[in-house]
Steps between C-alpha positions, in 0.01 A plus 500: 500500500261305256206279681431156407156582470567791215398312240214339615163526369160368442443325157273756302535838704728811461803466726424823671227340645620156593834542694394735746425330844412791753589288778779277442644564167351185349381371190150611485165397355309729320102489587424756208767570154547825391384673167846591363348798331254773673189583387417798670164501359421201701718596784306802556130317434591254747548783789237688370231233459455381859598867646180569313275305751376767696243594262202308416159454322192390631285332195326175581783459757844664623666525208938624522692719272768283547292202341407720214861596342520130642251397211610815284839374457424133471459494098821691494713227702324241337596638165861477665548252740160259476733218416610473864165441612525147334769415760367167680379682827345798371308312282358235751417799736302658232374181390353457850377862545263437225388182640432698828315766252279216326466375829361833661273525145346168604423583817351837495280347225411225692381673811374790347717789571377856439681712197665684749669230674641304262538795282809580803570135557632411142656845514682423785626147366557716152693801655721264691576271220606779242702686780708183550576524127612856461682485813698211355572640184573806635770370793637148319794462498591882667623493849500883478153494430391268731618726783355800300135361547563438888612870491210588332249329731661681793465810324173464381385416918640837595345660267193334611543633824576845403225540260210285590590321838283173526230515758660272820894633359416817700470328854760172347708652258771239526237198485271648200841577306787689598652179626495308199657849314758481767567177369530565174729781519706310759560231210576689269785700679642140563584478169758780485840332524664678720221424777492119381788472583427516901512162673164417600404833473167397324331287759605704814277777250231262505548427833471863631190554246291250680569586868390847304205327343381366854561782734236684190242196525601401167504094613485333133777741406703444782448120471620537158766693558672294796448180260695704212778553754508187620474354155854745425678395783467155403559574117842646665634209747637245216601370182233671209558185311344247685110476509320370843417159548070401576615459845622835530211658313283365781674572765586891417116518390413387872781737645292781338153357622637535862654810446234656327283410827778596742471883311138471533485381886722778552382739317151427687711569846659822357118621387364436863733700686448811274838492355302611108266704624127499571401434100715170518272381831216561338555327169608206718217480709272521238712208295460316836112476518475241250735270726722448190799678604707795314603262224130383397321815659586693189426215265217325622327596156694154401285289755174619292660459168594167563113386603380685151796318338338154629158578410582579100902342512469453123290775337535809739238737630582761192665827453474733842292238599265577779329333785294644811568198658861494491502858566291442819782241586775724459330755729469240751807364494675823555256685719247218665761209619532710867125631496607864329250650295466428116538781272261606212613314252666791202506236214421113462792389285676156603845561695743382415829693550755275316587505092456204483188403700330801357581313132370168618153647682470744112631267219503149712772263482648631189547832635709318853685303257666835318594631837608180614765433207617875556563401884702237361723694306554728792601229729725342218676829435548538873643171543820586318525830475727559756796305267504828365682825633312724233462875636121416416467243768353688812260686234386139358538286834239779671272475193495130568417592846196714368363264248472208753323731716265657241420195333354294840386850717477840276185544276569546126388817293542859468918554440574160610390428133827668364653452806505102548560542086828617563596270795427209284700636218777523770428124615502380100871647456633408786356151460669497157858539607468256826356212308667527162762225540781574249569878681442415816692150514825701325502756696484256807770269359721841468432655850498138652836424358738805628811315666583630863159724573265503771255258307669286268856341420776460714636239718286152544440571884298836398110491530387511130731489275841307432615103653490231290236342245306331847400826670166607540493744201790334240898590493709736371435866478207464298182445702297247333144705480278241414624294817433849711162615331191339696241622256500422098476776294283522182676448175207674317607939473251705615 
């Protein structure tokens, strides 16, 4: 028996890929198209590339393999693909990574940086900014590659364990890596359709990967995850055609807040009574002395950065910028708030423990204001990306999760360079399909209109759809979208 919904499909993607609904047979919106042809060239870099992580280079600073064919193979793509950069989003990101460059140039100038900071400042700005264009050429406009890299990543961590474990991934393995290759891995196998095809099968994943997370000490992962699952639970409990009013943006934001503390009031509880082991109590205790709790004690590098912020908000302190004085204040925040004893003090460099504080205390407000527009994207994407029922969405929705998180409380260098290169690449596609107004407003029109289902049609007493020309969301069978849509989309293509 043929299905009303057979020939449905997304304007401007391959059937195969836009009437497949894993959960309820539905129209579905594509976050990434598909390149009709394979290019198993670039199938097989973009596994290869980030798998190659593991090894590294130690020149002026850490220096990754997987940044080097990064850079190797960026003539090559731009030779084929460079016109995509000139899409409207890639370009203003660029645009404003070279303002945050110029901007780091000033500063180090200005204060008098030594070669050998600034030398790795501008490198890391650099590094970063031509990772985020090979990444993009390499993945645009690939779904299959995009989930190659994430495999790659994960590969490239075990491989880092096996080979060359990091220093604190011996006693942590799940916090210092393993977790986030778990992750990975776990995303990836979501995208087999046979396994998509299990009802809520991806958050209760998520869900069991951050009760795993926590009972390893893993908190930020944990977090994370339980947010992702949440996040998918959500994304599963309505019509994927109608975006969230302000009101409701607010009040699930604050339903996380509370949550988020409920986990960590709890979690406190479960440490005390020895239910993760002797490690956990320590870490705790030790998080405790500075009387900032478990979700500051771990980030209370922030509270320094932000009085180093307000002494130089507009020019910065320079690349790796150092300070005995902040460094004394770090100590004593963490050590000397209860009277313990203050450490010998292994390096005066200003802490700062966030992307994008770490930008603003380096390059000044220049460098906050890159960080700041990526943060935006992220929270745009996330806004609507559950209308979608893409196979991608628990990989995307929990690289979301991370971004937030890195950009306000993880430090930026080292792999995050490639790392946070590819996430934004992720956030730029996505962002493409769920505010490009034609597709998406088409494709909602279509899924919106089907007479007699759960979400849309029928008879005038049902809740969306259907009733006369008076009801809340216009007669017929055909859902009137722009009456139903509380956000406006851009005209402009990205």
């Amino acid at each position: 028996m043929n299905s009303p919904y057979d020939n449905i499909s997304a304007p401007g993607y391959l059937p195969e890929y836009t009437d497949y609904d894993p959960l309820r047979g539905r129209p579905v919106l594509p976050l990434i198209d598909e390149d009709p042809v394979r290019n198993i060239f670039l199938d097989a870099a973009t596994l290869l590339i980030p798998a190659a992580s593991f090894l590294e280079l130690n020149l002026i600073g850490r220096i990754f393999a997987t940044e080097l064919l990064l850079i190797g193979i960026l003539p090559i793509m731009l030779l084929l693909r460079g016109r995509l950069l000139m899409r409207r989003l890639p370009l203003i990101i660029l645009g404003m990574g070279l303002i945050w460059l110029f901007s780091q140039i000033v500063t180090d100038f200005a204060v008098e940086s030594t070669f050998k900071d600034y030398a790795r400042g501008w490198a890391k700005i650099s590094f970063t900014l031509l990772n985020f264009m090979a990444i993009y050429l390499l993945i645009a406009g690939s779904r299959r590659r995009l989930v190659l890299f994430a495999a790659g990543l994960g590969i490239g961590i075990i491989l880092l364990f096996i080979f060359d474990p990091p220093p604190f991934g011996l006693s942590q393995p799940w916090k210092f890596g393993l977790g986030f290759a778990l992750v990975y891995l776990v995303g990836t196998a979501l995208q087999q359709r046979t396994i998509a095809q299990m009802p809520f099968l991806a958050p209760a994943l998520f869900l069991l990967i951050g009760a795993f997370f926590l009972s390893q000490g893993f908190r930020s992962g944990s977090g994370m995850a339980f947010m992702t699952a949440a996040y998918l639970f959500y994304s599963g409990a309505g019509p994927k055609y109608r975006f969230p009013s302000p009101a409701k943006i607010l009040l699930l934001a604050a339903f996380a807040i509370m949550a988020v503390f409920a986990v960590l009031e709890s979690y406190e509880a479960m440490v005390e009574a020895g239910l993760f082991g002797e490690q956990a109590q320590i870490i705790l205790r030790q998080q405790s002395i500075s009387q900032l709790g478990v979700l500051l004690g771990g980030r209370s590098e922030i509270l320094i950065a932000g009085q180093a912020i307000m002494e130089s908000p507009f020019l910065g302190h320079g690349s790796w910028a150092k300070s005995e004085y902040y460094s004394y204040l770090m100590a004593l925040l963490k050590y000397g708030a209860k009277g313990g004893e203050i450490p010998f003090l292994a390096n005066d460099l200003i802490p700062t423990h966030s992307v994008i504080f770490g930008a603003w205390v380096e390059a000044g407000l220049l460098g906050a204001v890159f960080w700041a527009m990526i943060l935006v994207i992220v929270i745009r994407v996330m806004i609507r990306l559950f209308v979608s029922d893409d196979p991608l969405l628990p990989l995307i929705a929990f690289i979301g999760m991370m971004m937030i998180w890195d950009i306000l409380f993880s430090p930026f260098g080292a792999d995050r360079r490639f790392v946070l290169a590819y996430f934004i690449t992720v956030m730029v596609l996505s962002h493409g399909t769920l505010y490009r107004s034609l597709d998406v407003d088409e494709w909602a029109d279509e899924a919106a209109g089907w007479p007699d289902d759960e979400y849309g049609g029928g008879t005038p007493d049902d809740e969306y759809g259907g009733g006369t020309p008076d009801d809340e969301y216009g007669g017929g069978n055909i859902v009137d979208w722009q009456d139903r849509r509380q956000f406006p989309i851009d005209n402009r293509r990205y």
